[in-house]
Structures are given as C-alpha cells and as structure tokens.
C-alpha positions in Angstrom: 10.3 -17.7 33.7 12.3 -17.8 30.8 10.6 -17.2 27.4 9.5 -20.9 26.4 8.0 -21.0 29.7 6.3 -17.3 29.5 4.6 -18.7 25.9 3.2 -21.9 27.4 1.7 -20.2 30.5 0.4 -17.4 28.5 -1.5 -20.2 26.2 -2.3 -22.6 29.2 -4.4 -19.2 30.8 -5.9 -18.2 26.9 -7.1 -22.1 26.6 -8.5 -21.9 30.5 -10.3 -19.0 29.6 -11.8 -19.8 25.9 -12.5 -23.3 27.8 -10.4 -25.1 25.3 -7.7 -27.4 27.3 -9.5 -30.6 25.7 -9.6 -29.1 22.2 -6.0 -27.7 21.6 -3.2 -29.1 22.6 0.0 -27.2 23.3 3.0 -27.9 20.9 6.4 -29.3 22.0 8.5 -27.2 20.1 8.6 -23.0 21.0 8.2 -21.6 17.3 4.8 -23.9 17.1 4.1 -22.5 20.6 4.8 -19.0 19.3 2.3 -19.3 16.6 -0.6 -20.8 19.1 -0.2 -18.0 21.5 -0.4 -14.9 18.5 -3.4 -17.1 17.4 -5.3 -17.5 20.1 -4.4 -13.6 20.9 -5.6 -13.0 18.1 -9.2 -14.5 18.9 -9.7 -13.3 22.0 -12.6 -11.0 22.1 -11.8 -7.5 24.1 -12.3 -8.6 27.4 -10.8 -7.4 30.9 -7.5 -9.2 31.4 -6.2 -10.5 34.7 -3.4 -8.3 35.7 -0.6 -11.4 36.2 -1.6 -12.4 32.5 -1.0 -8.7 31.0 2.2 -8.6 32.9 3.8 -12.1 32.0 2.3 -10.8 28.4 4.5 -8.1 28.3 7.5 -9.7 29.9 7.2 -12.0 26.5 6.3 -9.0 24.3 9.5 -6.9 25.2 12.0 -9.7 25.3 10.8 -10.9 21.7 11.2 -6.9 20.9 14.7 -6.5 22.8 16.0 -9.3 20.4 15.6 -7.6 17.8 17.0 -4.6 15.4 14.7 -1.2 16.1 15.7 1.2 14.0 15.2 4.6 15.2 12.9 7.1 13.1 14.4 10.3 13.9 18.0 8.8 12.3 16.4 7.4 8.9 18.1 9.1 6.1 15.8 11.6 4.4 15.0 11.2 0.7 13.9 15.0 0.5 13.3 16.9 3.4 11.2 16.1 5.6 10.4 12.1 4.0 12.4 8.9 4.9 11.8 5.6 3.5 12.4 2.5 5.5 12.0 -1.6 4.2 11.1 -3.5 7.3 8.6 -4.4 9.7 6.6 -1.2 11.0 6.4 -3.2 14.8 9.9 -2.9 15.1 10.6 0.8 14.6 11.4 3.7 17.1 9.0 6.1 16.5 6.2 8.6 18.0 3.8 6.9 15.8 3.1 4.4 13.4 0.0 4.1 11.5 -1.8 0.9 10.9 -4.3 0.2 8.2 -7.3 -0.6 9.9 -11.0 -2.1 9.8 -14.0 -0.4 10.1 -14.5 -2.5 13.4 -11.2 -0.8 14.6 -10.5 -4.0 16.8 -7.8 -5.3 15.0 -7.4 -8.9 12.9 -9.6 -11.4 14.1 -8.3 -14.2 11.9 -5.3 -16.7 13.5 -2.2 -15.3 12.6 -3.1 -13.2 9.5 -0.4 -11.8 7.3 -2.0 -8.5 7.6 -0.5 -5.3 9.0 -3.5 -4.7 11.4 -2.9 -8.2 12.8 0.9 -7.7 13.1 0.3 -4.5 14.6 -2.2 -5.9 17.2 0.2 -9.1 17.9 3.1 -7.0 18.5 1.3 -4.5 20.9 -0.6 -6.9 22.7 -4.0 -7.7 23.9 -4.6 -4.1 25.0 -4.8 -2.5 21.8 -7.5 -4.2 21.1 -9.2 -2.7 24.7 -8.3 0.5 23.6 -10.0 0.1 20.7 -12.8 -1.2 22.0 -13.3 1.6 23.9 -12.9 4.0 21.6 -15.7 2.5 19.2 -17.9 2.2 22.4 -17.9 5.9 22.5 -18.3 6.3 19.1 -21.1 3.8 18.6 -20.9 3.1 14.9 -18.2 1.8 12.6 -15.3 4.1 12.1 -15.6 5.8 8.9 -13.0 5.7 6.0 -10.6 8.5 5.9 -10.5 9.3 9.6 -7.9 8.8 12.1 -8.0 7.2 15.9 -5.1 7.6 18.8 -4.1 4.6 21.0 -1.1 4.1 22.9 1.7 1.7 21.5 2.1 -0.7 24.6 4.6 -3.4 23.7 5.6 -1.4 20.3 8.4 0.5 20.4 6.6 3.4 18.5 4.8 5.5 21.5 1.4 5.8 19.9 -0.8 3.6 17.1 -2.7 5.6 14.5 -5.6 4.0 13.1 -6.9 4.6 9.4 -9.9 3.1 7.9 -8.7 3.5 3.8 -10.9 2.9 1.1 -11.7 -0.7 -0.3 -11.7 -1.6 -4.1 -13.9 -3.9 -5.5 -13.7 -3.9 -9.2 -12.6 -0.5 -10.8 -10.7 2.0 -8.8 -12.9 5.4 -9.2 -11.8 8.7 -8.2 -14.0 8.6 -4.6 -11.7 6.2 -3.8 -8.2 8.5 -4.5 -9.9 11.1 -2.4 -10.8 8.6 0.6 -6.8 7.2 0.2 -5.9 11.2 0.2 -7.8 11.7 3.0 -6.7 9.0 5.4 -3.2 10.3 4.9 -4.4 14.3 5.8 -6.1 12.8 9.3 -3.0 10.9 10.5 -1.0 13.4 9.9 -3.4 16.2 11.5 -3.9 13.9 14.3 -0.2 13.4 14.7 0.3 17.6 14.8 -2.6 17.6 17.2 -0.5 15.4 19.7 2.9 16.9 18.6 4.3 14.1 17.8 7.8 14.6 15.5 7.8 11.2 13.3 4.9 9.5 12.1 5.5 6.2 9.9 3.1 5.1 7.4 2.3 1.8 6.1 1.0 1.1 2.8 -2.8 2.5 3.4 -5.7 0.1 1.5 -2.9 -1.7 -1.2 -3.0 -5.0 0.8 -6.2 -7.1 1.5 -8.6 -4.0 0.2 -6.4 -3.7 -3.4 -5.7 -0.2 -4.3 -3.5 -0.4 -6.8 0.5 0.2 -5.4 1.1 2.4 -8.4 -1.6 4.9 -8.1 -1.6 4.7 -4.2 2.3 5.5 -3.7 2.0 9.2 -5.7 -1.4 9.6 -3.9 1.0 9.0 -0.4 3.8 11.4 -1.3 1.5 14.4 -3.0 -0.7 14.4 0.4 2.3 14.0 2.6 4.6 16.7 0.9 1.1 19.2 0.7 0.6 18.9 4.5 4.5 19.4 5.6 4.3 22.4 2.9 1.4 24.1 4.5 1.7 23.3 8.3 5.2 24.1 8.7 4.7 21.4 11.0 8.4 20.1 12.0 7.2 16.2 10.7 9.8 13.5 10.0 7.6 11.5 8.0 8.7 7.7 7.8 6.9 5.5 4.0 7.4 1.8 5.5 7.4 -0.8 2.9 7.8 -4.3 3.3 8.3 -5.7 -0.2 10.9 -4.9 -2.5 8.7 -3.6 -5.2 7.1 -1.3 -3.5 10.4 0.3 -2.0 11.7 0.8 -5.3 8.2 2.1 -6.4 8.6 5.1 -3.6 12.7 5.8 -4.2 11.4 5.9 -7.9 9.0 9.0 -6.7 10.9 10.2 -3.7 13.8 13.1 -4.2 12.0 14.8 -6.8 10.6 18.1 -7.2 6.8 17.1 -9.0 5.2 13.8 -8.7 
C-alpha cells in the first residue's frame, strides 16, 4: 500500500466499525482523507484494536513522521545550563519524553480534529495511547487529579515516552491555588522523568491553552520550578520549553539566560 491507500483502508475499517459507511463518505482528495481518518481516530472510544488495523496504522503514522524534520533533544542549544528552548510541534521531536497537557479523563481529545496539544499528541501516537490511558485510569478508578503526572509509551512519536499532566483551569481570576497546582504539575513530570531516568524531557505550555492561565505568569512559574528541581536533584536533565507561537518563544528567551526570574 502506498499512503493514500493506507488512509482510505484505515477509514474504510473505522467507518465498518462505528457502523457509518451510509453516513460518511470518504473524500477524493488525500489531505480531506487525512483529516477524516485523525477525526474519526479521534472518536473512537478505547476499544481493542484488530492487529492488521494497528499495524497498517502505524505503517501510516511513521511514514507521515519519516517525512518530516525531527529535531533531536539532546542537540538543542541550551539557553543556560541545563534549559533549551525549541518553536515547533512537540510530536515531532527526538526525545525521552514529552509532556502533554492533559484532561482529567486522561483519554486524550475527543473532539474531531481539535487544535489542542492533547489531541495532536494522541493523533500523532496513535490509537494506543488512548488504551494506555485507559488502562491506567481503570486502575486508578477516579479522575486524575491536577498536578500529578502519568507514564505511557510514545508509540508512533518519536519521543520514547508521553507524560501526562492534569494543570489547573482558570475560570475568571487567576488565584494563587492555581500558581501552586501549575508549580506542581511541573515538579511531577519532572520527578516522574528522574524516576524512569530519562535524560530530556520536553514541556509544552501546561494549562495556557483551552484552560487560560495567563502565558505571562505561567512562563516564570515554568522556569522557577524547572531550574529549582535541576538545582536540587543534581539530576543530569536536558530540559526542552516547546512553544509553538511566536509570542510565547520570545516570552521564554526574554526569561531564559538569566540568573533571577
């Protein structure tokens, strides 16, 4: 198969299985096709996967991902020691970890082709993050608290492992509860990281998309916890700050490479 043909099998087997082939019909052109397959990905509830369908998956996963750029964390220039920053998508970096901002469900994005992190995150790695997930919470049996950290596997990602953080949600004034929660998540991944031994970790942009915490109070919160667990561990960390926009990278170069906050 070549990739056009990978998407439209992949979505022919989704549709079979939601029982939608007289409801959605499959595009002509591959980008449209693209789109209905991270959709309907999206959607699907965690359920066991036929094993031709989870390997045709990531035949399509890794040739998307081998035609691409993938930056590898461990030769990011450091702003100060220890702490790189890197513009770009976090699914298509080398790393031991990245850490994705996640819900309290801890089953990823269940709206069609969100523009959040946790659904690019959960696209990227394929339908089996969301199984690992699932299983995870079924031990746990109740939502995942803010502030903590969970482990999964990568799969499809290029980073090795998937750290997922629950981070505070604003509605209406930002109190200081919710600095301490942000603070918080931060400390977990980064003890959870240690815990695993894992060497570079790359961090999102915890709680400042959908849940609003402010960029500008969230991005000295970020490097204060960061630099305070590398200073007391002595844990050998390359920490990774991913940004995607261009204010925000010039928010953390404007805090980065200095001795105080």
């Amino acid at each position: 198969m070549n990739q056009e043909e990978r998407c439209v099998w992949l979505i022919r087997q989704l549709l079979r299985e939601q029982r939608w082939e007289d409801q959605i019909k499959i595009p002509d052109q591959f980008p449209q096709c693209q789109r209905l397959l991270r959709g309907l990905m999206n959607v699907r509830p965690p359920w066991p996967a036929d094993p031709e369908w989870l390997r045709i998956q990531d035949d399509y996963l890794q040739t998307e991902l081998n035609s691409s750029v993938i930056p590898d964390a461990t030769e990011l220039p450091e702003l100060e020691p220890g702490i790189s920053l890197w513009q770009g998508d976090i699914t298509k970096i080398k790393a031991d970890a990245i850490v994705n901002a996640a819900n309290n469900a801890l089953l990823g994005c269940f709206i069609p082709n969100h523009g959040c992190i946790d659904n690019a995150i959960h696209s990227a790695a394929g339908i089996q993050l969301r199984q690992a997930c699932q299983t995870l919470m079924e031990k746990q049996k109740m939502p995942e608290p803010v502030g903590q950290a969970k482990i999964t596997s990568g799969f499809n990602l290029p980073a090795s492992w998937v750290l997922h953080t629950v981070g505070p949600q604003i509605q209406g004034v930002l109190k200081p509860r919710h600095c301490e929660q942000l603070a918080s998540c931060y400390t977990a991944c980064l003890q959870k990281a240690a815990d695993y031994q894992l060497k570079t970790l790359v961090f999102c942009c915890i709680s400042t998309g959908e849940y609003h915490f402010p960029p500008q109070t969230a991005a000295p919160i970020a490097i204060r916890t960061v630099r305070t667990f590398l200073a007391r561990s002595g844990y050998p960390f390359k920490v990774i700050f991913n940004v995607f926009r261009d204010q925000d990278a010039q928010l953390y170069r404007s805090l980065l490479g200095h001795s105080g906050d």
